[in-house]
KOLMARZA-984258 format. One record per residue (C-alpha): x, y, z. Coordinates in nm, 3 decimals. Layout:
<gukols>
<gukol><u>X</u><v>Y</v><w>Z</w></gukol>
...
</gukols>
This chain:
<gukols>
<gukol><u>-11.575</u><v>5.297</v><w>9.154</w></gukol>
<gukol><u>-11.607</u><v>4.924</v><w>9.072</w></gukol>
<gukol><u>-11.974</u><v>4.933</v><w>9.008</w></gukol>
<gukol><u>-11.900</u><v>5.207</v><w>8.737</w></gukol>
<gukol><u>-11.656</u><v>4.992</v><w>8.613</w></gukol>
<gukol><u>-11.917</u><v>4.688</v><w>8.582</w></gukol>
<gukol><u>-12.174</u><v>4.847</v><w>8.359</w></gukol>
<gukol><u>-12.128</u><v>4.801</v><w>7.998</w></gukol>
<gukol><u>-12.061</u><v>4.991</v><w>7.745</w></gukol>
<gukol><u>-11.696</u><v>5.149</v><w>7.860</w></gukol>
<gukol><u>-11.762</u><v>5.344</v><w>8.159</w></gukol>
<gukol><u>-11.385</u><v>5.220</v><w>8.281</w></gukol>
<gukol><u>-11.228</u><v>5.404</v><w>7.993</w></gukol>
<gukol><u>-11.444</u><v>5.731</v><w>8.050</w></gukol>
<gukol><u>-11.325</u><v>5.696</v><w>8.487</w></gukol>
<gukol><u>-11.019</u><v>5.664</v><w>8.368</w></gukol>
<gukol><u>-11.042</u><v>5.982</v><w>8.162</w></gukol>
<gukol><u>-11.218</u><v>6.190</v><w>8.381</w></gukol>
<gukol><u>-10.957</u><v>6.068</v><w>8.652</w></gukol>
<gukol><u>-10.663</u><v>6.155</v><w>8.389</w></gukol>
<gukol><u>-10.821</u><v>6.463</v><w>8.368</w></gukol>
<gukol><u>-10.884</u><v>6.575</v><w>8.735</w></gukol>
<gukol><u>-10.517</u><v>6.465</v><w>8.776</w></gukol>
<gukol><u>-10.390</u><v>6.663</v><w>8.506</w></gukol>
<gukol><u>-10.575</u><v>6.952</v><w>8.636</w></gukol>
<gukol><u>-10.435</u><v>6.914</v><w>9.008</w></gukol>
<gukol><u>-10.083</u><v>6.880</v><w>8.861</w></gukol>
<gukol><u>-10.128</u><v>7.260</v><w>8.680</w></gukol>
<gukol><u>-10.288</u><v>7.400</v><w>8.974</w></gukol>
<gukol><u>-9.994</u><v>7.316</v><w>9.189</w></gukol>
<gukol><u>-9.688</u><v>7.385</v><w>8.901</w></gukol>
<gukol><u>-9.865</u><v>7.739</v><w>8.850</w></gukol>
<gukol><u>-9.800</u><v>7.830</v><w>9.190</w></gukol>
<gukol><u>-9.391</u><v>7.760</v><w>9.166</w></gukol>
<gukol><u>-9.393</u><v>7.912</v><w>8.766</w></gukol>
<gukol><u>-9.081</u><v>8.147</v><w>8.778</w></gukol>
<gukol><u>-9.165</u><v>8.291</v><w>8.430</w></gukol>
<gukol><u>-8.866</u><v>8.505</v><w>8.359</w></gukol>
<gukol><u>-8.784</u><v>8.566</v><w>8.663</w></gukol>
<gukol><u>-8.421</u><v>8.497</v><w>8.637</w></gukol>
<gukol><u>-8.377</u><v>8.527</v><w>8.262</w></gukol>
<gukol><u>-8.180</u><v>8.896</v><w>8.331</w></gukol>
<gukol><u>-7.875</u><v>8.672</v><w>8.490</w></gukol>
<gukol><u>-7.566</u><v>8.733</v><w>8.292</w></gukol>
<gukol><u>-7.475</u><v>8.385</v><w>8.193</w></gukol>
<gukol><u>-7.521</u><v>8.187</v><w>7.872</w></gukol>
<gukol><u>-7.854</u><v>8.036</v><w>7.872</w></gukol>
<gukol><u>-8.010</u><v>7.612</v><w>7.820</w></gukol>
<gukol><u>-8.334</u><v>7.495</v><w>7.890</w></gukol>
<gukol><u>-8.430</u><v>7.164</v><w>7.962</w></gukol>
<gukol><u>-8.802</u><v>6.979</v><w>7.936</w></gukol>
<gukol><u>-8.914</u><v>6.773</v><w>8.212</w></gukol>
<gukol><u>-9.248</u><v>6.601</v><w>7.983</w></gukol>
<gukol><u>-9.464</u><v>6.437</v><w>8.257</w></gukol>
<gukol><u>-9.728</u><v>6.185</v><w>8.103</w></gukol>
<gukol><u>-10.005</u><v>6.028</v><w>8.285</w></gukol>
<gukol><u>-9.933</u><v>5.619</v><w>8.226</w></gukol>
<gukol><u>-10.142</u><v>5.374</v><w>8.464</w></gukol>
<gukol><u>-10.344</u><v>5.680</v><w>8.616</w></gukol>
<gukol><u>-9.968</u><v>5.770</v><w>8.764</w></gukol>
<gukol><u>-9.787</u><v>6.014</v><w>8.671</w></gukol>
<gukol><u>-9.414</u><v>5.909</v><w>8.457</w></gukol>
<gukol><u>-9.100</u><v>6.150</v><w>8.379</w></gukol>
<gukol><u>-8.905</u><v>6.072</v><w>8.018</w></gukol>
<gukol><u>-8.584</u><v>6.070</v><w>8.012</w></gukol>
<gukol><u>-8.306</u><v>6.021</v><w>7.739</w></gukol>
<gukol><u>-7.932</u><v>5.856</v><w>7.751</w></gukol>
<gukol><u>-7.691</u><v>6.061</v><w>7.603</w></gukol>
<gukol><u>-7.494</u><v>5.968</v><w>7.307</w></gukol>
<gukol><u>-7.160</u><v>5.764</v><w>7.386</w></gukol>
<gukol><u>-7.043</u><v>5.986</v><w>7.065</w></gukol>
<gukol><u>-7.071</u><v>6.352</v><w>7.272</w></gukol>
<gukol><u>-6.766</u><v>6.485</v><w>7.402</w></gukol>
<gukol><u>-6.960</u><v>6.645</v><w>7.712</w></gukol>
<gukol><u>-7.113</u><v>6.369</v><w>7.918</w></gukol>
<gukol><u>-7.156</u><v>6.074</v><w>7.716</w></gukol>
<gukol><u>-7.397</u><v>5.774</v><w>7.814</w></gukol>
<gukol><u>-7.552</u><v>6.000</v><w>8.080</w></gukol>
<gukol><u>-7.901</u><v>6.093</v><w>8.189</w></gukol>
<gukol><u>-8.063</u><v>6.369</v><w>8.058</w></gukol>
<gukol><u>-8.371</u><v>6.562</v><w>8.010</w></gukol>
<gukol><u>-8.403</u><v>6.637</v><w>7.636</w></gukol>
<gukol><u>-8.269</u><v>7.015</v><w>7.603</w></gukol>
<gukol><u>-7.949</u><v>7.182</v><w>7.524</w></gukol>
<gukol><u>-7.805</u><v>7.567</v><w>7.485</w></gukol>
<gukol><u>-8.037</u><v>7.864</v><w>7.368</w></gukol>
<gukol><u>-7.951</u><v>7.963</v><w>6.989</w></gukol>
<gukol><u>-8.010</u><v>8.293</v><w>6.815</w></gukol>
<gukol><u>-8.372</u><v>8.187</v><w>6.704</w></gukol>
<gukol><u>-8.505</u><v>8.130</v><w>7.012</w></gukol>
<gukol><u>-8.735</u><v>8.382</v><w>7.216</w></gukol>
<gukol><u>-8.717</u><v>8.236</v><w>7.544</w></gukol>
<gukol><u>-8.658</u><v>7.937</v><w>7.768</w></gukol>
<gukol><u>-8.905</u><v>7.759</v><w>7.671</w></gukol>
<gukol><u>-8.868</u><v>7.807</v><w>7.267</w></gukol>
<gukol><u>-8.519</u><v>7.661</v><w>7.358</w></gukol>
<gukol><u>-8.682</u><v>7.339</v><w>7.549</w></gukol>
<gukol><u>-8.943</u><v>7.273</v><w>7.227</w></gukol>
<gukol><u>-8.679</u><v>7.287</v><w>7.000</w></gukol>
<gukol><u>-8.417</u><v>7.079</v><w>7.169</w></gukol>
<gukol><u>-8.667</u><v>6.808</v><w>7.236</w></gukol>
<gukol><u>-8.787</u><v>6.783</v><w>6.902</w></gukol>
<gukol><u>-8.418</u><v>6.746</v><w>6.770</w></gukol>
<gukol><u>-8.313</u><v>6.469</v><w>6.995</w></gukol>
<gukol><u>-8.606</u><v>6.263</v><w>7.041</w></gukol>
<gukol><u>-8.867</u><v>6.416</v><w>6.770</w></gukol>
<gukol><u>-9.119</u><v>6.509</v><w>6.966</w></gukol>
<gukol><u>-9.298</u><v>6.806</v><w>6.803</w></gukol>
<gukol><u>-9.362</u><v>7.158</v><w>6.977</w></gukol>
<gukol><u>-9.760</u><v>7.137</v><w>6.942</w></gukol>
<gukol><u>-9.765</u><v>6.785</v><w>7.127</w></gukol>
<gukol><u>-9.654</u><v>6.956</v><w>7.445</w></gukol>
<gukol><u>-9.864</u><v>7.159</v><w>7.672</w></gukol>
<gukol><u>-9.604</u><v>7.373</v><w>7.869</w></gukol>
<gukol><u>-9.682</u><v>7.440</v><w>8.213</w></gukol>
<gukol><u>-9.462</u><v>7.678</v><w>8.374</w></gukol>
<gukol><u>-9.087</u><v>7.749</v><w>8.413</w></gukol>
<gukol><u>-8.918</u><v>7.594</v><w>8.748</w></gukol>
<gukol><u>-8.596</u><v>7.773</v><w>8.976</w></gukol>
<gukol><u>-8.312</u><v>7.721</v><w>8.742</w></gukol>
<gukol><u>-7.992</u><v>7.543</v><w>8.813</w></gukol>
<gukol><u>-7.633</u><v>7.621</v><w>8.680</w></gukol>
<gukol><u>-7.445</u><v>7.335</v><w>8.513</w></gukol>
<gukol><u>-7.078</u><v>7.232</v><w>8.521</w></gukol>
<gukol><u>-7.040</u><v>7.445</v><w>8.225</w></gukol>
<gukol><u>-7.201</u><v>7.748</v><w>8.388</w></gukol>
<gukol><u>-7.488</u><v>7.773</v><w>8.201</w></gukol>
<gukol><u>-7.776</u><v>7.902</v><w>8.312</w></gukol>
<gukol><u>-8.031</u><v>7.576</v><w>8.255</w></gukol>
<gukol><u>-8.397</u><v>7.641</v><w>8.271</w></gukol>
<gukol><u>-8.612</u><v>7.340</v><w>8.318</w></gukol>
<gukol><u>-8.922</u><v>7.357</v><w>8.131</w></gukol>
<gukol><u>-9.229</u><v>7.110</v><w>8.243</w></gukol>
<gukol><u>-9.509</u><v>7.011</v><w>7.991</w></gukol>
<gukol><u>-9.721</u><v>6.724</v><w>7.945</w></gukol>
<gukol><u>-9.713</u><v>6.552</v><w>7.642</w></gukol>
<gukol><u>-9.924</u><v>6.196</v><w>7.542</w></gukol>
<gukol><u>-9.859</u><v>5.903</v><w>7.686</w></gukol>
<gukol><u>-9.890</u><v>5.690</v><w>7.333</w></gukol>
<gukol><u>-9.603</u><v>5.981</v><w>7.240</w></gukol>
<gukol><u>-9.332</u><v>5.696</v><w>7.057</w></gukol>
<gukol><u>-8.984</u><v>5.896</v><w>7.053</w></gukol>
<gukol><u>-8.745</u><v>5.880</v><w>6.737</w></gukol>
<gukol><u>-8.413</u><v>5.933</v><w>6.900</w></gukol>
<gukol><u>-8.191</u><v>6.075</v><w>6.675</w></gukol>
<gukol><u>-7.850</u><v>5.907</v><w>6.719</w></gukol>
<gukol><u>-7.625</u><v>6.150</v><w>6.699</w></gukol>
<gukol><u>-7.704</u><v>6.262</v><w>7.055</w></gukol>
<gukol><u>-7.953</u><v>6.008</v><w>7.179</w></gukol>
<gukol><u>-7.905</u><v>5.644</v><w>7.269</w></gukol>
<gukol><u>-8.241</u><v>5.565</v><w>7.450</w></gukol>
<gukol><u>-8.565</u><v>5.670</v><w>7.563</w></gukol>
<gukol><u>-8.702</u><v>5.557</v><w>7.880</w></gukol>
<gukol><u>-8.977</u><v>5.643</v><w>8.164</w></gukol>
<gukol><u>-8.952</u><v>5.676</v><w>8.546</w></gukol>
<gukol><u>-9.263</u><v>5.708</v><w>8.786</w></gukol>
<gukol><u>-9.225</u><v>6.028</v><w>8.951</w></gukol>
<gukol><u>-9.306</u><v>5.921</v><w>9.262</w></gukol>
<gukol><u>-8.950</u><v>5.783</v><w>9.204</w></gukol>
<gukol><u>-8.820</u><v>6.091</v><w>9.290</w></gukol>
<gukol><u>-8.926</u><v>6.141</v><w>9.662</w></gukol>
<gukol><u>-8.936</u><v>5.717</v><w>9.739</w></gukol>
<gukol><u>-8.698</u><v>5.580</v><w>9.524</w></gukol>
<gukol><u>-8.576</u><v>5.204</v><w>9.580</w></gukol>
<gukol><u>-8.166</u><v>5.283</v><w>9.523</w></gukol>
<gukol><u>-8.034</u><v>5.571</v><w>9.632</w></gukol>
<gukol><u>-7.744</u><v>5.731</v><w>9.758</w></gukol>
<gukol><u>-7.552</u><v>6.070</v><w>9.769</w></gukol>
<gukol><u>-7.200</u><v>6.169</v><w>9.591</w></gukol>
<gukol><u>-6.995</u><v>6.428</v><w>9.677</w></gukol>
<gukol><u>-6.896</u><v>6.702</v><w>9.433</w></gukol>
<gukol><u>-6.741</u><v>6.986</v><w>9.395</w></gukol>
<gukol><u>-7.002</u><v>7.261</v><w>9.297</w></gukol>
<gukol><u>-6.947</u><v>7.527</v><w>9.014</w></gukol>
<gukol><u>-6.883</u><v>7.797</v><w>9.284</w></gukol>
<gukol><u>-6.597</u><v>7.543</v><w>9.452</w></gukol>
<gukol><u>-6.741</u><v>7.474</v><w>9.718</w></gukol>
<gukol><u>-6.777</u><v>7.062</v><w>9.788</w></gukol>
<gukol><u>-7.148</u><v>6.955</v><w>9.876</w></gukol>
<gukol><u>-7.373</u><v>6.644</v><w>9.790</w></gukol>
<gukol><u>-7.582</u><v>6.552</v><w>9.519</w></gukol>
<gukol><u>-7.884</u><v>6.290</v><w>9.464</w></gukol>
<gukol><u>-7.776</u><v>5.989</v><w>9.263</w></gukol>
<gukol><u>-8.078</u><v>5.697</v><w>9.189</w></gukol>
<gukol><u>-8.020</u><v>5.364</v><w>9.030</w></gukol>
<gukol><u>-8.387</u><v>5.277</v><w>8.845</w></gukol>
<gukol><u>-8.446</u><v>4.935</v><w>8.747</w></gukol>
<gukol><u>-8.669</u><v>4.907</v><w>8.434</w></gukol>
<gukol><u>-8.839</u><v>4.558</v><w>8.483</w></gukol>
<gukol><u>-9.051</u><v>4.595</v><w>8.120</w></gukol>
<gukol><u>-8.667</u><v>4.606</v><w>7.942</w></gukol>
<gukol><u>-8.441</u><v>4.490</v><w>8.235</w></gukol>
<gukol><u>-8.217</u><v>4.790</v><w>8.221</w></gukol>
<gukol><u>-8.071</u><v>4.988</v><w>8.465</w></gukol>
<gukol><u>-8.029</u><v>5.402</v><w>8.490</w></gukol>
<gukol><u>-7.824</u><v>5.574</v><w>8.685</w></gukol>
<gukol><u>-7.964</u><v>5.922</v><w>8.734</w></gukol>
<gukol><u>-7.805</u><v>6.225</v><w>8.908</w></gukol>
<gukol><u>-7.663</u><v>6.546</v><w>8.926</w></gukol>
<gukol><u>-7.846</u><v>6.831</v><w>8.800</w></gukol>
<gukol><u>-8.125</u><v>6.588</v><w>8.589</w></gukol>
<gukol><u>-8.189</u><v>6.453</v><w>8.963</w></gukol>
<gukol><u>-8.176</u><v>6.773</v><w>9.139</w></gukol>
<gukol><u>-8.459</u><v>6.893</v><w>8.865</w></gukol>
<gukol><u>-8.658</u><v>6.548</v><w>8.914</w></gukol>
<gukol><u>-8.612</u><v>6.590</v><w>9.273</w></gukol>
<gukol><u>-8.781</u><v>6.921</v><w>9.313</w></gukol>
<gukol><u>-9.058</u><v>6.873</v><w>9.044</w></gukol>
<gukol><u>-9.177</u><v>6.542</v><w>9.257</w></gukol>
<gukol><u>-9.154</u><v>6.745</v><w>9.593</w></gukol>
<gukol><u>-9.389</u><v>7.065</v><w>9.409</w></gukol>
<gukol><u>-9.621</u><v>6.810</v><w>9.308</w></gukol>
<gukol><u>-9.661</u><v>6.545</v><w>9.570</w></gukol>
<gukol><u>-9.606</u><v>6.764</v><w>9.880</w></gukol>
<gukol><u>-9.460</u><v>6.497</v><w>10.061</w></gukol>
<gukol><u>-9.171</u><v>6.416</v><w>10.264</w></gukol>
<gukol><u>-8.896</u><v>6.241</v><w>10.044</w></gukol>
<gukol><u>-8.711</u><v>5.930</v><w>10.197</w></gukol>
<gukol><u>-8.419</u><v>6.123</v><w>10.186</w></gukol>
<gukol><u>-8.267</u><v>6.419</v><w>10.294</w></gukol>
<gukol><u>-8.348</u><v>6.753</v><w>10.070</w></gukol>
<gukol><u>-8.194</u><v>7.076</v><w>10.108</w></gukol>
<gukol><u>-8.524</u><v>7.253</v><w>10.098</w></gukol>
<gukol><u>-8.733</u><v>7.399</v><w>10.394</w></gukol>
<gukol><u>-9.010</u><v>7.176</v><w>10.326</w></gukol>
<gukol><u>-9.264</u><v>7.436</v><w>10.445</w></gukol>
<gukol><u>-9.128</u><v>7.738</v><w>10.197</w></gukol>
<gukol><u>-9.024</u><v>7.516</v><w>9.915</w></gukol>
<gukol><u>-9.064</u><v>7.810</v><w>9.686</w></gukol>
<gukol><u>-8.901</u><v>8.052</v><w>9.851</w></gukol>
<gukol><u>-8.611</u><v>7.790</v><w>9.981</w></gukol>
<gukol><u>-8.535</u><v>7.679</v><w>9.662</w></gukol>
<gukol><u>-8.533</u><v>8.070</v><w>9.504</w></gukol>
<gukol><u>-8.244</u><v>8.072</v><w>9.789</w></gukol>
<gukol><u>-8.077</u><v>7.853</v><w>9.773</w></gukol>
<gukol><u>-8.040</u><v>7.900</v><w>9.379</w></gukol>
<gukol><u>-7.957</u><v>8.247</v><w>9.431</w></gukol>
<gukol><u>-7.665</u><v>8.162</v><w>9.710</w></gukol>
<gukol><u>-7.502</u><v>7.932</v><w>9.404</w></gukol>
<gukol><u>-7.474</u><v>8.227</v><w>9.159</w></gukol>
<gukol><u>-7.361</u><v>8.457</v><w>9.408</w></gukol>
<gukol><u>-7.078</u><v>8.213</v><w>9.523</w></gukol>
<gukol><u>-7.001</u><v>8.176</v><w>9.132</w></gukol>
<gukol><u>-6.997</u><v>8.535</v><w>9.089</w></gukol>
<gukol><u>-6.783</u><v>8.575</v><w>9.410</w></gukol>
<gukol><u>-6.504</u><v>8.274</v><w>9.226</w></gukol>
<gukol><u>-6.567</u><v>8.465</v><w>8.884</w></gukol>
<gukol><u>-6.457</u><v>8.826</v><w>9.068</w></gukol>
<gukol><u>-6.157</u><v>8.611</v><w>9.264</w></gukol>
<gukol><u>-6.054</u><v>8.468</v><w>8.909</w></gukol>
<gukol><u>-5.998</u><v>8.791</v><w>8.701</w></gukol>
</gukols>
């Protein structure tokens, strides 16, 4: 309240810890409920993880995201989520989501505090990707390393269900089927750049704002709003059976 904020001595910076921290806590709760564990970690397809790090900035909650190197041969100067393919030393998903995020952008394992596992997605490549969410610091200062990393940069989550810029591209998905997906311009006003984010980063931004808000998005969603678990789980499961189906076709 503003009177706590009058009295001397701090009190603001204790609110706004205690508020951080009921925040936080509300965030878990609701992420625990959609954790998929390994749930789908049986699938026969090669395996990546992402990490979706929320951060509480401005008692709001922010997404990081990186640019991709113009020097990759797969998807250069695109949005990402720090992450990459699962390697031999890795025990799970979320090993694989530590590890790639403290080679690209040097954030260290211990500075994250995982959270769950969401419904994963399957990638142009037809990998199996596994996003990962965790909070890590908001004073966290990334070290991009260049090789695959050409920038850092924050979005508000709330982003993700009201964005400013936004509009739909058709694709062709990895089962062959053509369908839409969720493509938002963000305008960073601190270092007047702009982001275009989409694809599966978006899809995964998408869904992790709808778990946590609850709320309608601006746009339309493929979801049942009312069984998000259970629509997503679905509709996730209808993509790998239509790959399977084009996999069967191909041989």
């Amino acid at each position: 309240s503003a009177a706590a904020g009058a009295q001397p001595g701090g009190v603001t910076g204790s609110f706004l810890f205690a508020s951080r921290r009921r925040l936080k806590e509300t965030v878990r709760l609701r992420l625990r409920e959609f954790d998929v564990g390994d749930r789908f970690s049986h699938l026969p397809l090669r395996k990546a993880s992402v990490l979706l790090p929320l951060m509480v900035r401005a008692g709001k909650l922010h997404l990081l995201l990186t640019v991709r190197s113009l020097q990759l041969r797969r998807s250069p100067g695109e949005v990402c989520f720090p992450g990459g393919k699962s390697e031999a030393v890795d025990k799970d998903e979320i090993d694989t989501a530590l590890r790639e995020a403290k080679e690209e952008v040097g954030l260290e394992p211990e500075k994250v505090e995982v959270i769950c596992r969401l419904v994963p997605g399957i990638d142009k490549m037809n990998h199996l990707v596994t996003p990962v969410v965790g909070f890590i610091e908001d004073t966290f200062q990334a070290t991009p390393n260049p090789d695959e990393v050409s920038d850092v940069f924050v979005v508000p989550l709330e982003y993700f269900i009201k964005p400013l810029n936004y509009k739909t591209l058709p694709y062709k998905s990895s089962s062959g089927s053509l369908s839409w997906m969720h493509c938002f311009m963000y305008e960073d006003q601190e270092y007047k750049r702009s982001y275009r984010i989409w694809g599966l980063t978006a899809h995964f931004a998408v869904f992790l704002a709808l778990v946590i808000f609850g709320k309608r998005p601006t746009f339309k969603v493929d979801y049942d709003l009312d069984n998000l678990i259970s629509s997503a789980e679905k509709n996730f499961m209808n993509l790998y059976a239509s790959l399977s189906e084009r996999k069967k076709s191909n041989l």
